[in-house]
Each structure stands twice: as C-alpha cells, then as structure tokens.
C-alpha positions as CSV (number, residue, x, y, z in Angstrom):
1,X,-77.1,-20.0,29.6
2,X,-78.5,-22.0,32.4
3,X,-78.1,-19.9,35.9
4,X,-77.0,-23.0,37.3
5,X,-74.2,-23.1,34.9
6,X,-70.8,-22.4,36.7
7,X,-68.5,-20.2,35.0
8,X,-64.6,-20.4,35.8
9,X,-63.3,-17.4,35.7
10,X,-59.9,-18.6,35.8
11,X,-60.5,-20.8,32.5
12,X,-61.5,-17.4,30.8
13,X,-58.7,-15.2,32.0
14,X,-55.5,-14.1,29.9
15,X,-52.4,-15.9,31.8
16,X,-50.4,-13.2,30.2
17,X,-52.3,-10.5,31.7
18,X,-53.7,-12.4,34.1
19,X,-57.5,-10.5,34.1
20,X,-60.7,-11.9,32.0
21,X,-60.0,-12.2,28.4
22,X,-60.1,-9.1,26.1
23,X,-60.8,-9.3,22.6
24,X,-59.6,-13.1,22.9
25,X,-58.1,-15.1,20.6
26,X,-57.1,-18.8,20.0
27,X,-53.4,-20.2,18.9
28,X,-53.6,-23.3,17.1
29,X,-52.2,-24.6,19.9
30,X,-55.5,-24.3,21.6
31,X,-54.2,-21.6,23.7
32,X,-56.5,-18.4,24.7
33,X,-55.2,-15.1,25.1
34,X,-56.2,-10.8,24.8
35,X,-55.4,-10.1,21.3
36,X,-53.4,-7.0,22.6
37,X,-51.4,-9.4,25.1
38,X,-50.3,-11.8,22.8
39,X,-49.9,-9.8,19.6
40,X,-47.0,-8.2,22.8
41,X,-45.8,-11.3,23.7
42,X,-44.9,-12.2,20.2
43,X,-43.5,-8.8,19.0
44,X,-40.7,-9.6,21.5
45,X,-40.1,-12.3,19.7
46,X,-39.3,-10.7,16.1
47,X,-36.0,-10.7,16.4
48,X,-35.7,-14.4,16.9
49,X,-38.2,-15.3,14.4
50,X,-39.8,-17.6,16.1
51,X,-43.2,-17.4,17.8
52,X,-44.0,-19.5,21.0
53,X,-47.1,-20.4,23.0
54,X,-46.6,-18.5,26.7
55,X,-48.4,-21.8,27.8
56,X,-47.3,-25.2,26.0
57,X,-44.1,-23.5,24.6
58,X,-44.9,-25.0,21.0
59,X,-43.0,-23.0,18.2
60,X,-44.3,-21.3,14.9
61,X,-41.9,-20.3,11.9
62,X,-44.2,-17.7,10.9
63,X,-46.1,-15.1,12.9
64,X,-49.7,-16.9,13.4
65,X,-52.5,-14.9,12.1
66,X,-54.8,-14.0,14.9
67,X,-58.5,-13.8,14.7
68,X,-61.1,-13.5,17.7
69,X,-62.9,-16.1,19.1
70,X,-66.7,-15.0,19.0
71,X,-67.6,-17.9,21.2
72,X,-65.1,-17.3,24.2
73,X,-65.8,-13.3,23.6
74,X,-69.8,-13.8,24.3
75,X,-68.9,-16.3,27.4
76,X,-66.9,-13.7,28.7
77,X,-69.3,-10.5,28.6
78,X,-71.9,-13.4,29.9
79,X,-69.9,-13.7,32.6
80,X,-69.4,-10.0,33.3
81,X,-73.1,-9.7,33.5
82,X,-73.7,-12.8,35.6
83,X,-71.7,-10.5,38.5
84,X,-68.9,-13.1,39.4
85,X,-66.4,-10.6,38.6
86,X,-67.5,-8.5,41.9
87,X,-65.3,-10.7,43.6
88,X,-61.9,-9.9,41.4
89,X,-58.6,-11.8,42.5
90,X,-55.9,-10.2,44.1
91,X,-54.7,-9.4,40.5
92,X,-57.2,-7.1,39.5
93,X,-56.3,-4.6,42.4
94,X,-53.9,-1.6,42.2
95,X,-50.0,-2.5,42.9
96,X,-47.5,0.3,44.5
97,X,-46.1,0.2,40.5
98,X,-50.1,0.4,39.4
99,X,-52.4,3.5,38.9
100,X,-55.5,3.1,40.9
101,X,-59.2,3.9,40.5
102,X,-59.5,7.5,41.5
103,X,-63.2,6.4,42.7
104,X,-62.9,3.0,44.3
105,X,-62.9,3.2,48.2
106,X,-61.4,0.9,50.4
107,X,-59.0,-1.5,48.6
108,X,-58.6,0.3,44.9
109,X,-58.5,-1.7,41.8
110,X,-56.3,-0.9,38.8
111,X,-57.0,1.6,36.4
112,X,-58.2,0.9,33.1
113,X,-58.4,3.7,31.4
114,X,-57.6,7.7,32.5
115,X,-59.5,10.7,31.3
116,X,-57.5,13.6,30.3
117,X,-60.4,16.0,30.6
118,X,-62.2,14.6,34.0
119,X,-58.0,14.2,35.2
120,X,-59.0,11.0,36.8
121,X,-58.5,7.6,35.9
122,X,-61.1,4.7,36.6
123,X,-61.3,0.9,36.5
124,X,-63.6,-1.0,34.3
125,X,-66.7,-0.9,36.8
126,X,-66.5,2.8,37.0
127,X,-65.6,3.8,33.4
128,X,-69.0,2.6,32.3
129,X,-70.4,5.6,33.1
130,X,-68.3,7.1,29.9
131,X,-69.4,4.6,27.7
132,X,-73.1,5.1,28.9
133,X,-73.6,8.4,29.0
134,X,-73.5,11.2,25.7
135,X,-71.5,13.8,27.3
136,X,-69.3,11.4,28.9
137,X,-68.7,9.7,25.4
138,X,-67.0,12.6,24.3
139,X,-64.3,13.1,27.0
140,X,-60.6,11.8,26.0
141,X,-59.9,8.5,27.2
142,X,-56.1,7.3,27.3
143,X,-54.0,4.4,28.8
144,X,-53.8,4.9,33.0
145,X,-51.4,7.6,33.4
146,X,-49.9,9.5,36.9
147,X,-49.1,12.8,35.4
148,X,-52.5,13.9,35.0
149,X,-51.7,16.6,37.2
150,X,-49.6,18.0,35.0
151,X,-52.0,18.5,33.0
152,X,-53.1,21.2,35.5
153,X,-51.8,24.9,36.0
154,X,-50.0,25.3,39.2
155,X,-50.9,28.9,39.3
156,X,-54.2,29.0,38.3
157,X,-55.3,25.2,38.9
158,X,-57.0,25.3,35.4
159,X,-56.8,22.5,32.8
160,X,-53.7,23.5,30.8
161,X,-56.0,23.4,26.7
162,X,-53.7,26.8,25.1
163,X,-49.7,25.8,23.7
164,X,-47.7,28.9,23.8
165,X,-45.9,29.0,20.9
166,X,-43.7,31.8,22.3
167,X,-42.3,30.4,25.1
168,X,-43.3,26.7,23.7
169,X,-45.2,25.6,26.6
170,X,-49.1,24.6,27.8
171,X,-50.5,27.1,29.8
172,X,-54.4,27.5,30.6
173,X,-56.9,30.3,29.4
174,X,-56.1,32.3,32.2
175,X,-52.4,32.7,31.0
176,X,-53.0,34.1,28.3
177,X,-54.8,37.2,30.2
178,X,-51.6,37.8,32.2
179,X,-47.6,36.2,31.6
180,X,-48.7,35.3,28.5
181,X,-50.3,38.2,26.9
182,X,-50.1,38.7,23.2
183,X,-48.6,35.5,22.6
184,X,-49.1,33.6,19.7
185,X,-50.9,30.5,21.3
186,X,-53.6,28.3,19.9
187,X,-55.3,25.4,21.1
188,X,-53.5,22.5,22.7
189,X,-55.0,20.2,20.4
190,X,-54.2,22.0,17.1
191,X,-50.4,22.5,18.1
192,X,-50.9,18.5,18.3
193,X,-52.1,18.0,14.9
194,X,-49.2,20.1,14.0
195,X,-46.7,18.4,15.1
196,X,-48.6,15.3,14.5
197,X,-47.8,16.1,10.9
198,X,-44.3,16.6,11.5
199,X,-43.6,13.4,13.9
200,X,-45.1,11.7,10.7
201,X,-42.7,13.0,8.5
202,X,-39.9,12.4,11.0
203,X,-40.9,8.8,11.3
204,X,-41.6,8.8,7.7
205,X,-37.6,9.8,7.0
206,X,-36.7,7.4,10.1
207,X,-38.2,4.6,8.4
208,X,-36.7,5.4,5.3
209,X,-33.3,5.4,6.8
210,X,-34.0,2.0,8.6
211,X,-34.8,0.7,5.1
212,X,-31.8,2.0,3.7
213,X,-29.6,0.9,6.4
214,X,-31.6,-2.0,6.2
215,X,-30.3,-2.2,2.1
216,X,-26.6,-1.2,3.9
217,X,-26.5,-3.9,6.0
218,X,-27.7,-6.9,3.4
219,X,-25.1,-5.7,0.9
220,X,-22.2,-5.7,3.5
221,X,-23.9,-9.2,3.7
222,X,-23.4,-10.0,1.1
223,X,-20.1,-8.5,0.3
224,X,-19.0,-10.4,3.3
225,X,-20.3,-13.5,1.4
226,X,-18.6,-12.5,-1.7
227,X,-15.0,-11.7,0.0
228,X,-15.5,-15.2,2.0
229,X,-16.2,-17.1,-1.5
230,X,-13.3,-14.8,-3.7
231,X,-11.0,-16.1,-0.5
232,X,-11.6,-19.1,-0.6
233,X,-11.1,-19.5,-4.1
234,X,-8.3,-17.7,-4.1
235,X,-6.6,-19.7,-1.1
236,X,-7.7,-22.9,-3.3
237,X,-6.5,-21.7,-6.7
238,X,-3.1,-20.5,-5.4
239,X,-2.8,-23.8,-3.2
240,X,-3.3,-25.5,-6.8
241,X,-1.0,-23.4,-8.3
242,X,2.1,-23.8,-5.4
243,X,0.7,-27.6,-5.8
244,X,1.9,-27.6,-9.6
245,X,4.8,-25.7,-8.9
246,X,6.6,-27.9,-6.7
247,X,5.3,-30.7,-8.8
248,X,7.0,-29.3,-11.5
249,X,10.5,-28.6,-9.5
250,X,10.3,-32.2,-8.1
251,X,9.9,-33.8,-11.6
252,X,13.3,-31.7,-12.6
253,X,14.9,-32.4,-9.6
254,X,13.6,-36.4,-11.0
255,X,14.9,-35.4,-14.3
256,X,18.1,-34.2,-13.1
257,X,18.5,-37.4,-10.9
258,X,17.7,-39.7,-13.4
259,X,20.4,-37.8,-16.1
260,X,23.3,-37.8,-13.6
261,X,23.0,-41.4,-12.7
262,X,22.3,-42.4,-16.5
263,X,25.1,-40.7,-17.4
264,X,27.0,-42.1,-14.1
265,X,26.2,-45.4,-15.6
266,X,27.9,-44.3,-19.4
267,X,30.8,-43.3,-17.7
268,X,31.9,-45.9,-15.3
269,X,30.9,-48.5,-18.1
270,X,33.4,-47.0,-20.4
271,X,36.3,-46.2,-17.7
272,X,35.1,-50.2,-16.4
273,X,35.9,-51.6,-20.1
274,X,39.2,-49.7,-20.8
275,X,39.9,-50.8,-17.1
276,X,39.1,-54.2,-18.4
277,X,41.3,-53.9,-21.4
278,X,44.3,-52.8,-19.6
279,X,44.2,-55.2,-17.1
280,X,44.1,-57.9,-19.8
281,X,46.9,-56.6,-21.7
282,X,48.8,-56.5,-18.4
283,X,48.4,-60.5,-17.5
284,X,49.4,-60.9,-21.1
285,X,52.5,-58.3,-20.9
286,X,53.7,-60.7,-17.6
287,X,53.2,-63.6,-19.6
288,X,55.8,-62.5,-22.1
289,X,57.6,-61.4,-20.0
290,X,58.1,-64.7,-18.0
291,X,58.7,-65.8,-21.6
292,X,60.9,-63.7,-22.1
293,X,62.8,-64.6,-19.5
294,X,63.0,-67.5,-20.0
295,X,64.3,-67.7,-23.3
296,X,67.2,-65.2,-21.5
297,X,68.4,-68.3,-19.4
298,X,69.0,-70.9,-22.6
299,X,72.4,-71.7,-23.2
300,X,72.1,-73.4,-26.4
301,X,72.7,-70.5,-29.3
302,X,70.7,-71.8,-31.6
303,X,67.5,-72.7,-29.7
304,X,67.6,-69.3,-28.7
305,X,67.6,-67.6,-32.0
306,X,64.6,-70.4,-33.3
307,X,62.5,-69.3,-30.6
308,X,63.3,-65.3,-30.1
309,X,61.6,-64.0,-33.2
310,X,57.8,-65.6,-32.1
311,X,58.3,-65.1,-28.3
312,X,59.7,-61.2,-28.6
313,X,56.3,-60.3,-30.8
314,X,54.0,-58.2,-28.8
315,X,50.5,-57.3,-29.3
316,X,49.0,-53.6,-30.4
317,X,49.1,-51.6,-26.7
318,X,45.4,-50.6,-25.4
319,X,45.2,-46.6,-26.4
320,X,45.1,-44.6,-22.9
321,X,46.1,-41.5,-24.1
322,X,42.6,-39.8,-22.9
323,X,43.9,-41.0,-19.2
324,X,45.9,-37.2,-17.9
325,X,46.7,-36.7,-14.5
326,X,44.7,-34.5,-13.3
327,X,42.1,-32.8,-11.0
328,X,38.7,-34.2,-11.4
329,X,35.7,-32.3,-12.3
330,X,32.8,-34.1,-13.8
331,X,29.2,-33.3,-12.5
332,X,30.0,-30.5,-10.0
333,X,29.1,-28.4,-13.0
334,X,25.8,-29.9,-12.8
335,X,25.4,-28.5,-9.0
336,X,26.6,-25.1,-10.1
337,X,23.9,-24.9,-12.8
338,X,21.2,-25.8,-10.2
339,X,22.2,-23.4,-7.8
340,X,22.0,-20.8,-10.6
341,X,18.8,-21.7,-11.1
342,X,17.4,-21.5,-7.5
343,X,19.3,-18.2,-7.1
344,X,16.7,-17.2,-10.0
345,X,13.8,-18.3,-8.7
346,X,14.5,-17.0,-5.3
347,X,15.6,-13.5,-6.5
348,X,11.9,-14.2,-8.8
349,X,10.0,-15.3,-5.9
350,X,11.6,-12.3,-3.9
351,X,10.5,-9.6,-6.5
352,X,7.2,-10.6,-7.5
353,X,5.7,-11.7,-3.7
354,X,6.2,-8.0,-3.3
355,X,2.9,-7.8,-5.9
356,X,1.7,-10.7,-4.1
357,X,1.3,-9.2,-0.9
358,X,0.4,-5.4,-1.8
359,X,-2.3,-7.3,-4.2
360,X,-3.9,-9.2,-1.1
361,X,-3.6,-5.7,1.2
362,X,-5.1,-3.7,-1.5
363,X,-8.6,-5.9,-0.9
364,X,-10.9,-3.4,0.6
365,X,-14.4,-4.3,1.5
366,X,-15.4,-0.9,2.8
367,X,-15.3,2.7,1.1
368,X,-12.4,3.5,-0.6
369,X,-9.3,5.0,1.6
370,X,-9.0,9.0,1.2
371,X,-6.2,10.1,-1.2
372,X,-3.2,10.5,0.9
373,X,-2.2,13.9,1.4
374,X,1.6,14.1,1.4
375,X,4.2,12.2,-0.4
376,X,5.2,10.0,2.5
377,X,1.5,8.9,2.5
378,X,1.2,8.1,-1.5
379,X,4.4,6.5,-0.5
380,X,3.1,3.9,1.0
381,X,1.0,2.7,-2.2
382,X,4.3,2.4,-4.3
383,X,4.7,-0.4,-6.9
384,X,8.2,-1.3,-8.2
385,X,7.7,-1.4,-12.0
386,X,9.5,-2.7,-14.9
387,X,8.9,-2.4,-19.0
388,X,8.0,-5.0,-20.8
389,X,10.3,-6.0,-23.7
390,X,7.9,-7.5,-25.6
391,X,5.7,-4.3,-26.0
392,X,8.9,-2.3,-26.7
393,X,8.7,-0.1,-30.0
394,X,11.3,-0.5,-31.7
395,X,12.6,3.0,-31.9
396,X,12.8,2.9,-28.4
397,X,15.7,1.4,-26.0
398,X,15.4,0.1,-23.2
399,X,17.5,0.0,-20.2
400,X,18.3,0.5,-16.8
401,X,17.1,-2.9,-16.0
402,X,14.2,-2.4,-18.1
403,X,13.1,0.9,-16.2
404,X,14.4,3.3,-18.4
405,X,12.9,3.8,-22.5
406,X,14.8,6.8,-24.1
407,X,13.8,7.4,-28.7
408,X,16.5,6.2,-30.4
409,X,17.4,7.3,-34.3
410,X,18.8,3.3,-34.7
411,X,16.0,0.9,-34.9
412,X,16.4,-1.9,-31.9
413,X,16.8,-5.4,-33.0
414,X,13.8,-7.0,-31.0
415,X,12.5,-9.9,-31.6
416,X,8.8,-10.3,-33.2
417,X,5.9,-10.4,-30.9
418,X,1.8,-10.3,-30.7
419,X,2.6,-7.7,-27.9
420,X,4.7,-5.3,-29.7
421,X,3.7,-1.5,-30.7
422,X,4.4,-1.2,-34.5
423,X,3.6,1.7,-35.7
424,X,4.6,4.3,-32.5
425,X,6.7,4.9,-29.6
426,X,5.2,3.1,-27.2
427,X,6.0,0.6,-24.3
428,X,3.7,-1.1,-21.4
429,X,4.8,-2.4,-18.1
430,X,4.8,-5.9,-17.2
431,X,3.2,-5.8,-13.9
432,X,-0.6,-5.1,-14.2
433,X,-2.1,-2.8,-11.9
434,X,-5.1,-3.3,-9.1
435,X,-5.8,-2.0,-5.6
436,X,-4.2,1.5,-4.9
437,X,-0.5,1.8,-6.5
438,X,1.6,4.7,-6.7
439,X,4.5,5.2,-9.1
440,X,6.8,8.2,-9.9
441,X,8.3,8.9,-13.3
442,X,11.9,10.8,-14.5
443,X,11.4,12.4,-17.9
444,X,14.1,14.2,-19.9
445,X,13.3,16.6,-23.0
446,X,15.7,16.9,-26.1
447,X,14.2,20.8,-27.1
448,X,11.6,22.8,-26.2
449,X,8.9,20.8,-28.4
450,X,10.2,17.7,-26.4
451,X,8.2,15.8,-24.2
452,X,6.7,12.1,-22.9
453,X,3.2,10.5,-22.5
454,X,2.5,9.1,-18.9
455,X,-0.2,6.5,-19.0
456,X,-2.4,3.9,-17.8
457,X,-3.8,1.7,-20.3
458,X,-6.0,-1.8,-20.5
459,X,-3.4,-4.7,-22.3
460,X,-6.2,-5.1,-25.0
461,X,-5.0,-1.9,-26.4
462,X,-4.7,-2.0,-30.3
463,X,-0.7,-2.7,-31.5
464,X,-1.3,-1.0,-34.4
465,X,-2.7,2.3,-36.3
466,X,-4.1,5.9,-34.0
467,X,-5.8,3.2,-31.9
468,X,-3.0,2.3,-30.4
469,X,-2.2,6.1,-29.1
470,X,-2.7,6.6,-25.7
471,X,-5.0,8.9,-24.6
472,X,-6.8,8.5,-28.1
473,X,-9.0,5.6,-27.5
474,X,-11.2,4.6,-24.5
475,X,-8.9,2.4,-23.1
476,X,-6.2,4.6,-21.9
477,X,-5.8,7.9,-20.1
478,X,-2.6,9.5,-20.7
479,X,-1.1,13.1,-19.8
480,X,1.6,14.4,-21.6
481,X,4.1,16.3,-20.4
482,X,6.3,19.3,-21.5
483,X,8.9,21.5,-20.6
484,X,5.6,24.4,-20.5
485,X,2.4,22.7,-20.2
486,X,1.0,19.6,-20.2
487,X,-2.9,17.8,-21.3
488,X,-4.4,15.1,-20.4
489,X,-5.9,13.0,-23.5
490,X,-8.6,10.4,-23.2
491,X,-11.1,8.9,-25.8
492,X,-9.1,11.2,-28.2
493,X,-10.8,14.4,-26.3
494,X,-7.6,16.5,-24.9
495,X,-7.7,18.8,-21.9
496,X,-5.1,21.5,-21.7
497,X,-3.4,21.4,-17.5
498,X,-1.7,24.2,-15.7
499,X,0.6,23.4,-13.3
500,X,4.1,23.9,-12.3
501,X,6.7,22.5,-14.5
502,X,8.8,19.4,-13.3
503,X,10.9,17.0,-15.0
504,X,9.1,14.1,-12.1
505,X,5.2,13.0,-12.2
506,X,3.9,10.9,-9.7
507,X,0.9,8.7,-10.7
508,X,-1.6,7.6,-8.1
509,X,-4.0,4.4,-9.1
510,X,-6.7,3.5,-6.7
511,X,-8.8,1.3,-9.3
512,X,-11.3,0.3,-7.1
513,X,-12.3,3.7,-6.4
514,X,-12.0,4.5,-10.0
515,X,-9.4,7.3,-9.4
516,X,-6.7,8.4,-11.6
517,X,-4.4,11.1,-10.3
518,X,-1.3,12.8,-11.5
519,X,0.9,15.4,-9.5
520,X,3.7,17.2,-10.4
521,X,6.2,16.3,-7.6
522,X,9.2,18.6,-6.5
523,X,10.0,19.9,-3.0
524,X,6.0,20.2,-2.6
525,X,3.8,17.6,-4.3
526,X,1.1,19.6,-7.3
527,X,-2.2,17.7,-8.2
528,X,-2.2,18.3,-11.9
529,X,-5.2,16.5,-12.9
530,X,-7.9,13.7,-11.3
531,X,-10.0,11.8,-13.4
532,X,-13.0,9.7,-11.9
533,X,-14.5,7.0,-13.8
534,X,-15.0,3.1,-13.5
535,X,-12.6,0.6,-14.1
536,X,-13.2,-2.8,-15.0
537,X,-10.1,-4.1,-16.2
538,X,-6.5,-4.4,-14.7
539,X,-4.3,-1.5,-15.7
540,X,-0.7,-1.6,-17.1
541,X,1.5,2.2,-16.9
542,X,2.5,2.7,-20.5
543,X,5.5,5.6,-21.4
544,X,4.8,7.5,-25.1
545,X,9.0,8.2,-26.0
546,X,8.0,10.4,-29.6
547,X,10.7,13.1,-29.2
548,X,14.6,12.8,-30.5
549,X,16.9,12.9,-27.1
550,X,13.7,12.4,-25.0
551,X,13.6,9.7,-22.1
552,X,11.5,8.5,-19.2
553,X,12.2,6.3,-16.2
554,X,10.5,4.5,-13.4
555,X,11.8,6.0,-10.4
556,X,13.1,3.4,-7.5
557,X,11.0,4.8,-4.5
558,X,12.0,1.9,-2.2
C-alpha cells in the first residue's frame, strides 16, 4: 500500500463497538461490523425474528450467515502497523464503568484482555507482549475483569490456585500448611473441570426441560387452536340447529294458521248458506202471509174457498235443528292444544339445557381436575338420569318416571325396537355420558343370592347373546353388587371387591381423564374400585335387574 495512501480510521471502525474492526464482516446490506458485535446485536433480536442492519435499518427474515471479509481484515492490521492508531479517539480510553490498562500512564485506555495469573489486565498495545513472548503465551487470558484481587489471599497475599473441598473455598498454598491442614483440597483448576462436567450436565437437563417445555407450550398451542376451531363449530352447528328449530315451530305455527282460517272459511260458508236459506224462506213466509191476509178480508164465500186451498200451501221449512242455544266453543280447543305443546317443549328445553350446560362446563383444556374428596364435592358433578324405554328388557318394569327398573315374573308389553335387550335383564340410560358426571344408585335385593349390575357401557353394545352382558365384553365395565360382596367385571375378566355393604353406590365418570370410580356411599363415602383406561366413545349407565324381587333406582341428588 502506497505510504501516501490515507487510511480512515473511522471508515474501518465497528459503529456498534465503536473501535477498529475485529474479525469484520459484511451484511448484504453493505454494512461492516466485528463478527462478535453483530452476531450480539442480532441475538437480541431472536425473539422478534427479525434481523436488522444497526446502520440502514434494512430487515432480514432469516438470521444472515456471516462470513469475514479478508480484504477489510488485511486493511485493518495494515493500518495497525502504519501507527495511526497511536492517536486513539476518546472511545478507545477507559470510562468510570471501564476497566483500565493496569500499565498505561497518564490517560489509561480500556482493557482488552485481563490475565488471571499476572492479575492485571492490559489494552491491546500492551497485551502484545503475551502474544510475543513463549512464557507469556501460556498465562490465562480472560475478558477485562475487576475482581482480580479476589483472586488473591488476604492473609497471605498469594494467588489463591488450591479449592478446599472441606470448607468449599479457594485458598493459596500457604493455607494448606496452616487453617487448612489435612484438608482434602486439589488444584483450583481440576475442581473446575469437575464441576465443568457437572454444569454440563446441568445445562444438559436445563436444555432438555426447555425442549420439553418447549413441546408443552406448542401443544397448549395447539390445543388452544383446537378448542378455538371445536368452538366455533360448535357455536355454528348449534346456531344451525336453533336456526332449524324455530324454522320448524314457525312453519307449524304457518300450518296451524293456515288450518284455522281454512277451516274458518268451511264454517262461515256453511252457517252463510243456511243463513241464506232462512232468510229466503222468511221473505217467502211474509209473502204468504200478506196472502194470507188478504184472502182473510174477502167477503164473497165463494171466491174465498176457490182461492184458499193454493194460497194456504206452504213450502218444506229449511232444517235448523243443528242451531241450539248455547255457549260457543269452536277453536279455543285449538289454543289449549298449543299451549300443551309449548308447556312440553319448555319443561323439554328446561330438562335437557341442564345437559347442555354441564356438557359445555365439563370442556377442560388443562389436566384433569382431582377426584373430589367428599360427597358434597362429587356432588357437584351430578347428572339427572332417566332409562330409556326403548332398551328396556322386557322382564324388567320400569317406573318412577323412568328411574326406577325392578325383575318382574310378567313379561312387559313393550313395543319392538333395534335398541332393545333380548335375551337379558338389561336397560341403558337415555342421556349419554361426557365430561365428569356423578350419579348415585338405590338397589333392593329379593334373598341373599339377590343382587344388581351397575354400569357404564358404549351404545354399540350387542342386543343380543353373552355379548350383550355387561362387564363381559370390552365395551362395558360393570360392578355388581350384593348383600356380601361385590366384583367388578370387564372384558369378561372379574375381580372380586371388599368393601362395606350398602344398599346405595355412587358412580363417578370423568371420561376425559379415563376414570371410572365406584363408592359405596352411607354416612361416610367407600371407594370400592377405580379403574383407569381410555375412553373414546360417549358412555351410557346401564342397570343388570337378574334377581326375582330385585330393583334399582337413579337417585334424585338435586
């Protein structure tokens, strides 16, 4: 390079750093700056995910790959060895937040670098010397620090090279002549490959755990994604379905509009005709009448009796004999049969939004709620549940508005059905089962070999055959109860339960969780048996009646 060349030493200093260029680099910007300030810059920018020139502000999407620029790297040790750095700008000396140049005198410059076994620190001028000379090459170099000094013994002003594992503390070599005699100490620097090790492992295990909470927090994600789409859907679906359902009550109410005034129209067209008909038989009545009349006022004898016999003929009378006196009633009927039916679909509406809203409550996002411990708590979870008629054995009868199923010697007169059990004692409820639910039960024995089945079942249980038992198939879980024992059955594999005897269970669902708990409920509420699995259907309660005398009812807990 020409000596006459002028080198700026502005253009070939970092404006991040604001000192000549290390190890520099180029954006594609056209932007210079020290790999190790830039590569800073931008990892305060990971977050955002976007990267920014300090300088022109332009944006990049992805992290720029950085590679040195040979050309401005040789211009800038050129310059170093030109000597126009011995005239640094105000930037390159020591701040009252900087560690200074133990050697400068006068006005100090910043530190570059700080020797842990000199316990000095130097700027770049006078840290070539370690770089230059071979013993000097050897001495630990870190990034300018203050607390050299406490690197030092206070009591023995010796370099502090010996970890006390004893009292877990760096001493010097002349400690372990006096205090800490007999210690178990070894050299600084093996204690820090030690725990070296260990901080490797802990950050190992931290790592790990940010990449599982990492896992946590994109599945909540997209859970949160899920719930948003299932409610929406569900909002739109149910909007559809309240859409069709008033469409549906607005084309009766048309219906029933359009049948009142047709039928309006039938009836004041007949009353209209016979009205009609009397009326003319009225003029026609005054007409022979005035006739008649008349005829009354002749004198002459004979002219009279001529003309009587055509004049006194009268025409067949109109028949009226449907007309009665009395009070009117003709399409008030009509109005009480409506309001029967809105009294139905209100106490409907009433009933089932109960379902409705635990259903929507019973959404849980998160980990599944504890059990509840007491029965105020399970309580809370209750379902009001009815039997379905249509499932009904037929040696069973129902009653107790359809909460109550007692074995009967006299078959029931049911009608046919898809849904029905044939071949056992068997009975499901109508209201499926989701979410957490909690339902007790009232059984009654006829002997001592009495007893019921309380169960939860899928609805595509078999009708028909062993299949259809619950507890002996995979897609029911039943335990039966008697007046000295019970057992739980499922997949036709039955487990014998202890437990104190009680003529009420109470059956706690929380199907999300894949729970399935029964208790044997008296003063003090008895888990009896708990059975984990996965559930990937809605559950019905079924009742298994087999027993002459023996009955079982849903309990009203409300």
């Amino acid at each position: 390079m020409p000596q006459n060349y002028q080198m700026d030493r502005e253009t070939l200093s970092c404006v991040i750093c604001l000192d000549l260029l290390r190890d520099p680099v180029t954006t594609t910007c056209g932007h210079s700056y020290c790999m190790s300030c830039i590569k800073g810059f931008w990892d305060g920018e990971d977050q955002r995910k976007i990267y920014s020139c300090p300088q022109c502000r332009e944006a990049f999407t992805l992290r720029p790959v950085l590679k040195k620029n040979t050309m401005l790297a040789a211009l800038v040790e050129q310059l170093k060895k030109t000597g126009l750095q011995a005239a640094p700008a105000d930037h390159c000396y020591a701040g009252p937040e900087d560690v200074a140049c133990d050697v400068c005198t006068g006005r100090k410059r910043k530190a570059f670098k700080s020797c842990l076994t000199c316990l000095m620190s130097y700027c770049e001028n006078h840290l070539q010397s370690h770089f230059e000379s071979t013993k000097l090459k050897k001495h630990k170099l870190v990034e300018p620090s203050e607390k050299l000094q406490e690197n030092i013994c206070s009591r023995h002003d010796e370099v502090m090279k010996i970890f006390c594992r004893t009292d877990k503390k760096c001493i010097c070599y002349l400690c372990t002549m006096e205090d800490h005699k007999g210690h178990d100490t070894v050299p600084a620097a093996a204690e820090r490959t030690e725990r070296q090790r260990e901080l490797e492992v802990s950050r190992l295990n931290i790592q790990q755990r940010i990449q599982h909470r990492e896992k946590d927090v994109k599945l909540l994600q997209q859970e949160v994604e899920a719930v948003s789409l299932s409610a929406d859907k569900a909002v739109k679906d149910s909007e559809k379905i309240f859409t069709e359902l008033i469409r549906l009550l607005q084309k009766r109410s048309s219906d029933v509009k359009r049948q009142i005034r047709s039928q309006q129209e039938t009836e004041v067209s007949r009353v209209k005709e016979l009205q009609e008909k009397l009326q003319q038989e009225i003029t026609e009545l005054k007409r022979k009448d005035a006739e008649l009349k008349q005829l009354s006022h002749t004198e002459d004898h004979n002219q009279f009796l001529h003309n009587y016999p055509s004049v006194s003929q009268l025409s067949e009378p109109t028949d009226s004999s449907s007309i009665n006196i009395r009070t009117l009633r003709y399409f008030e009927d009509v109005t009480a049969a409506v309001s029967e039916l809105r009294d139905k679909l209100q106490d409907i509406l009433r009933n089932k939004w109960t379902n409705i809203s635990l259903t929507v409550t019973n959404v849980d996002v998160l980990l599944p709620q504890p059990e509840p411990k007491t029965r105020d708590g399970f309580l809370r979870y209750s379902r009001e549940i009815t039997l379905d008629p249509n499932t009904v054995n037929t040696e069973l009868l129902l009653s107790e508005g359809n909460r109550k199923v007692t074995w009967t010697l006299q078959p029931q007169s049911y009608s046919s059905h898809t849904d029905r059990f044939t071949d056992h004692p068997l009975v499901l409820s109508k209201e499926s089962l989701t979410g957490r639910c909690y339902w007790e039960v009232e059984w009654r024995g006829g002997g001592l070999l009495s007893g019921v089945g309380v169960a939860v079942t899928y609805k595509n249980i078999s009708r028909a055959g062993s299949e259809s038992v619950f507890g002996q198939n995979d897609k029911s879980w039943s335990l039966y109860c008697f007046i000295d024992r019970y057992v739980f059955w499922f997949d036709n594999i039955h487990t014998p339960i202890s437990g104190p005897g009680s003529s009420r269970v109470g059956v706690y669902l929380d199907h999300r969780a894949g729970i399935l708990s029964f208790y044997s409920v008296s003063e003090t509420m008895t888990l009896l048996h708990r059975f984990q699995t996965t559930f990937t259907q809605p559950l019905y309660a079924g009742f298994y009646v087999g027993y002459i005398g023996s009955t079982a009812e849903l309990c009203k807990l409300k």
